[in-house]
FILOSE-824304 format. One record per residue: residue number from 1; x, y, z of N, C-alpha, C in turn. Coordinates in steps of 0.2 Angstrom, whole numbers, plus 5000, padded with zeros to 4 digits. Layout:
REM residues N
NODE    nr    n.X    n.Y    n.Z   ca.X   ca.Y   ca.Z    c.X    c.Y    c.Z
NODE   NUM      X      Y      Z      X      Y      Z      X      Y      Z
...
END
This chain:
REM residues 169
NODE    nr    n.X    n.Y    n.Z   ca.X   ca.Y   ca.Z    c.X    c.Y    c.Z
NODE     1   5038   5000   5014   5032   5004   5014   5030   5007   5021
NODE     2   5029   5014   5019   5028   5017   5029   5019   5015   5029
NODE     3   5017   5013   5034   5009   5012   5036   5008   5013   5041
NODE     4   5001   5015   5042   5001   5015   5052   4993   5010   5053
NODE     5   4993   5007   5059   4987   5005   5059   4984   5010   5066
NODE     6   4977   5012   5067   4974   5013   5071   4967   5012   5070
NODE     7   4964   5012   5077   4958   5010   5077   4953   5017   5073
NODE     8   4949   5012   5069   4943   5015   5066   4940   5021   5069
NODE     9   4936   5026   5066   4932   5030   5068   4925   5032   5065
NODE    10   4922   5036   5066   4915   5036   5062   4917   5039   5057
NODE    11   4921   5043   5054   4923   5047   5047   4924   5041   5044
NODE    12   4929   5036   5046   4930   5030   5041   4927   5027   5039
NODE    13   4920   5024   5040   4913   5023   5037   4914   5022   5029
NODE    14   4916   5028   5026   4912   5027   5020   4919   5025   5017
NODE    15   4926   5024   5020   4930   5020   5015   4931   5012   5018
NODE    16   4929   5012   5025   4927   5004   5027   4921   5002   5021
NODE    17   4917   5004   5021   4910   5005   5016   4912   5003   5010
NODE    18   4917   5005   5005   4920   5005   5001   4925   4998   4999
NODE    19   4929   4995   5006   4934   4991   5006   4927   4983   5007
NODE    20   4922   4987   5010   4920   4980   5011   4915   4979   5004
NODE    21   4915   4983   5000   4910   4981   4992   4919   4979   4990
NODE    22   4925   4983   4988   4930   4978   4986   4932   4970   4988
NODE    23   4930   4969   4994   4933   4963   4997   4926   4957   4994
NODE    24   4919   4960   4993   4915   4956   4991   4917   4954   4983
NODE    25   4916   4958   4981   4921   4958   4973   4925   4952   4971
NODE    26   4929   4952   4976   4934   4948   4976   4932   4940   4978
NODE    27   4927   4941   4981   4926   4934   4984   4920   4932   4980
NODE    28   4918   4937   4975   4911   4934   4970   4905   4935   4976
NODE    29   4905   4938   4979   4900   4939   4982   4896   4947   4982
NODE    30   4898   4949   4978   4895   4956   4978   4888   4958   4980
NODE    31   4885   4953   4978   4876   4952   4977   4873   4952   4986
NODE    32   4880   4951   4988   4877   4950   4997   4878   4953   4999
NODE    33   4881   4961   4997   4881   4965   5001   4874   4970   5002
NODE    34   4874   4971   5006   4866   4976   5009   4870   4982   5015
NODE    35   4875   4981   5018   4876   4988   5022   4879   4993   5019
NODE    36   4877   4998   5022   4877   5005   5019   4884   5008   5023
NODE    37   4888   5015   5022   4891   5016   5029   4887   5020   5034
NODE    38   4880   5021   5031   4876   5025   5039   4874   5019   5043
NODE    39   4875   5009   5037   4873   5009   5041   4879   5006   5047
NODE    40   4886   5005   5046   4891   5003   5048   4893   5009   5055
NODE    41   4890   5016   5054   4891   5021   5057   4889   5020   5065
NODE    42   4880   5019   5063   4876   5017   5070   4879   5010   5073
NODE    43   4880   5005   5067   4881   4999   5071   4889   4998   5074
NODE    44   4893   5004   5073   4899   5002   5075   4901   5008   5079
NODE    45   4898   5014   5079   4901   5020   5083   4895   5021   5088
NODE    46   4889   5018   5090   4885   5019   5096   4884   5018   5103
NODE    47   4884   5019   5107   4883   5018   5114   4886   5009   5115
NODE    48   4883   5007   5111   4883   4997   5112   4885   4993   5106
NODE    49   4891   4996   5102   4893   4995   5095   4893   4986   5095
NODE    50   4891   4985   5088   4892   4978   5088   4898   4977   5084
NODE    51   4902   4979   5082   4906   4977   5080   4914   4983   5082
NODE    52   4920   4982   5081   4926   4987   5082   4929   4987   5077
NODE    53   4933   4990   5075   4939   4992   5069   4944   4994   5068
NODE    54   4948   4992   5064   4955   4996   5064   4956   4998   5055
NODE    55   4960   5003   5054   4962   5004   5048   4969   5005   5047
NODE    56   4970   5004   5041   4978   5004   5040   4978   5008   5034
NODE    57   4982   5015   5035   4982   5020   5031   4990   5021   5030
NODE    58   4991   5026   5024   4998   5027   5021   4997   5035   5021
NODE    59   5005   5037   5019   5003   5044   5019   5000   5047   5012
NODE    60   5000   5051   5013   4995   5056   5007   4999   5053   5000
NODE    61   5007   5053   5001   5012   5053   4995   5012   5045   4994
NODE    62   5009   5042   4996   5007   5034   4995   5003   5030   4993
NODE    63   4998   5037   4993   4991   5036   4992   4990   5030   4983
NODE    64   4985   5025   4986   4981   5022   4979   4980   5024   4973
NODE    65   4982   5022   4967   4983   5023   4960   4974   5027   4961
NODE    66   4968   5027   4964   4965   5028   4965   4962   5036   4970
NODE    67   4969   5035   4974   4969   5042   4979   4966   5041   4986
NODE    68   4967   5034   4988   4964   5032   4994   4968   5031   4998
NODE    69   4969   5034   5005   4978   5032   5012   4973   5029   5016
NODE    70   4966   5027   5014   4965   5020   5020   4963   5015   5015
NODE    71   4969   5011   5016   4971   5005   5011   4969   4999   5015
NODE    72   4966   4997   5020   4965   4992   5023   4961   4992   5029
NODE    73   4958   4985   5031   4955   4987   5037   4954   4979   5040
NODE    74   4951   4980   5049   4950   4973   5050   4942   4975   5054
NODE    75   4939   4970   5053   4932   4972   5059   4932   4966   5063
NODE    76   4932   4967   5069   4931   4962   5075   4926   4964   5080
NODE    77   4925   4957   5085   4919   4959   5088   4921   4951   5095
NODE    78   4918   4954   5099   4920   4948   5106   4916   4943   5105
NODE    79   4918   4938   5108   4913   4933   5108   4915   4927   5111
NODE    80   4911   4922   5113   4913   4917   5121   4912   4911   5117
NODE    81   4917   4908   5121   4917   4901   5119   4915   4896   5127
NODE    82   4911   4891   5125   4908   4889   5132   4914   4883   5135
NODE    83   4920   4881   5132   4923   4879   5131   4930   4882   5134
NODE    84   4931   4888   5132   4937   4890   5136   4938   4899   5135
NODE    85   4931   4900   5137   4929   4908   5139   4931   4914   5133
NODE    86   4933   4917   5134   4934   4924   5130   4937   4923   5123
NODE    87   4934   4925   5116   4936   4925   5110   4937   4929   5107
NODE    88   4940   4930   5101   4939   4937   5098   4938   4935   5091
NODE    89   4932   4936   5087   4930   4934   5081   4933   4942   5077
NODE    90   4936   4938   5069   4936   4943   5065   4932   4943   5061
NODE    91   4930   4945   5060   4923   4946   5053   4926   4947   5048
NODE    92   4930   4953   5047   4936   4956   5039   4942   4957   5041
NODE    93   4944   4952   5037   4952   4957   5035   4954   4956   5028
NODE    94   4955   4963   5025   4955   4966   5021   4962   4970   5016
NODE    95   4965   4970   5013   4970   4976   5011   4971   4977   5002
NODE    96   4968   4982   5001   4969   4983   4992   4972   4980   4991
NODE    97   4973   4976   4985   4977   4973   4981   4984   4974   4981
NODE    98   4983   4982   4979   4988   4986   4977   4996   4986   4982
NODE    99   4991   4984   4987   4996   4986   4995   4996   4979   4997
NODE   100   4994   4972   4995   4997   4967   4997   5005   4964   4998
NODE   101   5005   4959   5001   5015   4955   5004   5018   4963   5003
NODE   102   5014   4968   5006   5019   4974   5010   5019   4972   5018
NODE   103   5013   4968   5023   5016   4967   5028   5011   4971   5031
NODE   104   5006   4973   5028   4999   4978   5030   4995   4973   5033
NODE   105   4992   4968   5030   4988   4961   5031   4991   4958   5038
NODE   106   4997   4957   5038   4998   4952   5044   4999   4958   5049
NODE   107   5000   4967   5050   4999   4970   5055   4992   4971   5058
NODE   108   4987   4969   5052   4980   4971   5055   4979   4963   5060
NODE   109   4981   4960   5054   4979   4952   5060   4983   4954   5068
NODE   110   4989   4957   5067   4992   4954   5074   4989   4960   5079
NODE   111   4987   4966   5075   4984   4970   5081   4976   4966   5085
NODE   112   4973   4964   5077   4968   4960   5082   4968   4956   5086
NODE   113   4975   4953   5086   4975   4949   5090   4979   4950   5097
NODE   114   4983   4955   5097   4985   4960   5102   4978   4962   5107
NODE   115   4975   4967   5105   4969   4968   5105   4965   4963   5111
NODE   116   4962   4957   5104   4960   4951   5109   4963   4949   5117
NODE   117   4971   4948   5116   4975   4944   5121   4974   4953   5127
NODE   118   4973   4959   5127   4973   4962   5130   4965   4962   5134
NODE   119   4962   4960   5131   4954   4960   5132   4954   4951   5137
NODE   120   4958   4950   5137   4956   4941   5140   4956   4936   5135
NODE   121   4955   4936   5129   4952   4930   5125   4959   4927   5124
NODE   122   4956   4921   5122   4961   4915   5121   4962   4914   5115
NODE   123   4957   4915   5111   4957   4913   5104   4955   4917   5101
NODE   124   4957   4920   5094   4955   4922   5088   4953   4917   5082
NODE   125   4945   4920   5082   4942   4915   5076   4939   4920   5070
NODE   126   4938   4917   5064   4940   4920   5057   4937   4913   5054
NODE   127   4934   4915   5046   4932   4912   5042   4935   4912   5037
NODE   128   4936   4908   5032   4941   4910   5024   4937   4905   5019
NODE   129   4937   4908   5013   4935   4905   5008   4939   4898   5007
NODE   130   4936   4893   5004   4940   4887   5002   4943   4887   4998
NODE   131   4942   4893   4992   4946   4893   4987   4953   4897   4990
NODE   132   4952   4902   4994   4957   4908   4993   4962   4904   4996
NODE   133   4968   4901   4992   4973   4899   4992   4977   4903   4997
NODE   134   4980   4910   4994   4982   4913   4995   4981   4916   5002
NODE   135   4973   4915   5004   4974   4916   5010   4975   4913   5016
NODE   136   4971   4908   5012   4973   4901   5019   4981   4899   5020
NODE   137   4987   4899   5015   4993   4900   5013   4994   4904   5020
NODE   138   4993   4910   5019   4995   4916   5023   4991   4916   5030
NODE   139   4987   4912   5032   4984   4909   5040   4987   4906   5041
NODE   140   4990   4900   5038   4993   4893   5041   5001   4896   5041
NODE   141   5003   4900   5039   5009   4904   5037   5011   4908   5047
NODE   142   5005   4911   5048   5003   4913   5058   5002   4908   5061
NODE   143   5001   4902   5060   5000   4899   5065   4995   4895   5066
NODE   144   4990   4899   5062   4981   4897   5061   4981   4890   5062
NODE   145   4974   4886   5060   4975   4881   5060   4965   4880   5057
NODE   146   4964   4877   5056   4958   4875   5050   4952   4868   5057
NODE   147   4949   4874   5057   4944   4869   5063   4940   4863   5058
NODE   148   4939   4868   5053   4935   4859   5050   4935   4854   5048
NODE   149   4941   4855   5045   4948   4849   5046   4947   4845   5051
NODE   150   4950   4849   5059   4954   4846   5063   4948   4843   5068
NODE   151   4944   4846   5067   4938   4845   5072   4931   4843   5070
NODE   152   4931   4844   5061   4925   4846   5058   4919   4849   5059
NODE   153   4921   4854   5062   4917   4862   5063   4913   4865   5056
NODE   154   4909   4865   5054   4907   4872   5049   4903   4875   5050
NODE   155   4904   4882   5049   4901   4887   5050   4895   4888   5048
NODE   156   4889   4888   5050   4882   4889   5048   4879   4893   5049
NODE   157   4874   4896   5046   4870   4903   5046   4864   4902   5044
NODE   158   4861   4905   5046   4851   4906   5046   4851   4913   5045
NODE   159   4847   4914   5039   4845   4921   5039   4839   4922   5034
NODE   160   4836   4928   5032   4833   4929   5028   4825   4925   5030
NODE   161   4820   4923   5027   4815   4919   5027   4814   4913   5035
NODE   162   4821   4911   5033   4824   4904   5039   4825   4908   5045
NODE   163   4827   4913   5046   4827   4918   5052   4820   4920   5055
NODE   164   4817   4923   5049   4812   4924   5052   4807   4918   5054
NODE   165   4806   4914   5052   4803   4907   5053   4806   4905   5060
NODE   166   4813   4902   5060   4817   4900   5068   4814   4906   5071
NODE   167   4812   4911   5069   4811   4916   5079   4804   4918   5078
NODE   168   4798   4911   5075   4792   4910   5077   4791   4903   5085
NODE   169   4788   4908   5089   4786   4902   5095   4784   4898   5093
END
């Protein structure tokens, strides 16, 4: 399968926008998504982007039973560990069904992690559903390794009500 991966732009927005309502889908999580792609636009193409991107696109003759050539995507973003300095968190990675074990999936990870190792970080970190065999399969497949398990790390979140509550003095 011919594919190229490159970094994101502000046009890609509304089929990033599109891949991340399909990747909710998939994880039963539909009901949690709230970004828009104006608003992925501001938050990742401005002055002080909070997050960066790559897409993995086909040629036009390859294109999705759908008509789509940006068939996958990864978003990452920096972050420190106080333990051994420089990180690179994935937030998504991504590939239509369609275009899965073509070898799309494991070029988004290694550019992020290319990426990473050229920016300084030591580690790339990522979260995976418990169910998603196939995914965890296909981490432990790279190398990955499972913090919660080995260390019993889990990943916890405040938001909504509780958010606003913890940022009362």
């Amino acid at each position: 399968m011919d594919f190229s991966i490159r970094a994101a732009n502000v046009e890609d927005c509304k089929d990033i926008a599109r891949m991340i309502t399909e990747l909710a889908a998939f994880e039963k999580l539909s009901d949690q998504v709230t970004i828009t792609h104006r608003d992925l636009e501001q938050d990742g193409f401005s002055k002080n982007p909070f997050f960066h991107g790559i897409i993995a696109e086909v040629p036009e003759q390859q294109k999705s039973k759908d008509g789509h050539t940006k068939i996958g995507y990864a978003l990452y973003f920096y972050s420190y560990s106080s333990w051994s300095g420089k990180a690179v968190y994935m937030e998504d990675l991504y590939v239509m069904p369609e275009f899965r074990g073509k070898g799309i999936g494991k070029a988004l990870m290694s550019k992020v992690a290319q990426l990473g190792l050229a920016a300084g970080c030591n580690q790339l970190n990522f979260t995976v559903l418990d169910w998603n065999k196939s995914s965890l399969d296909f981490y432990y497949s790279q190398g990955c390794l499972n913090i919660t398990t080995k260390y019993g790390y889990h990943c916890m979140r405040c938001e909504g009500e509780a958010l606003e509550h913890l940022a009362q003095p």
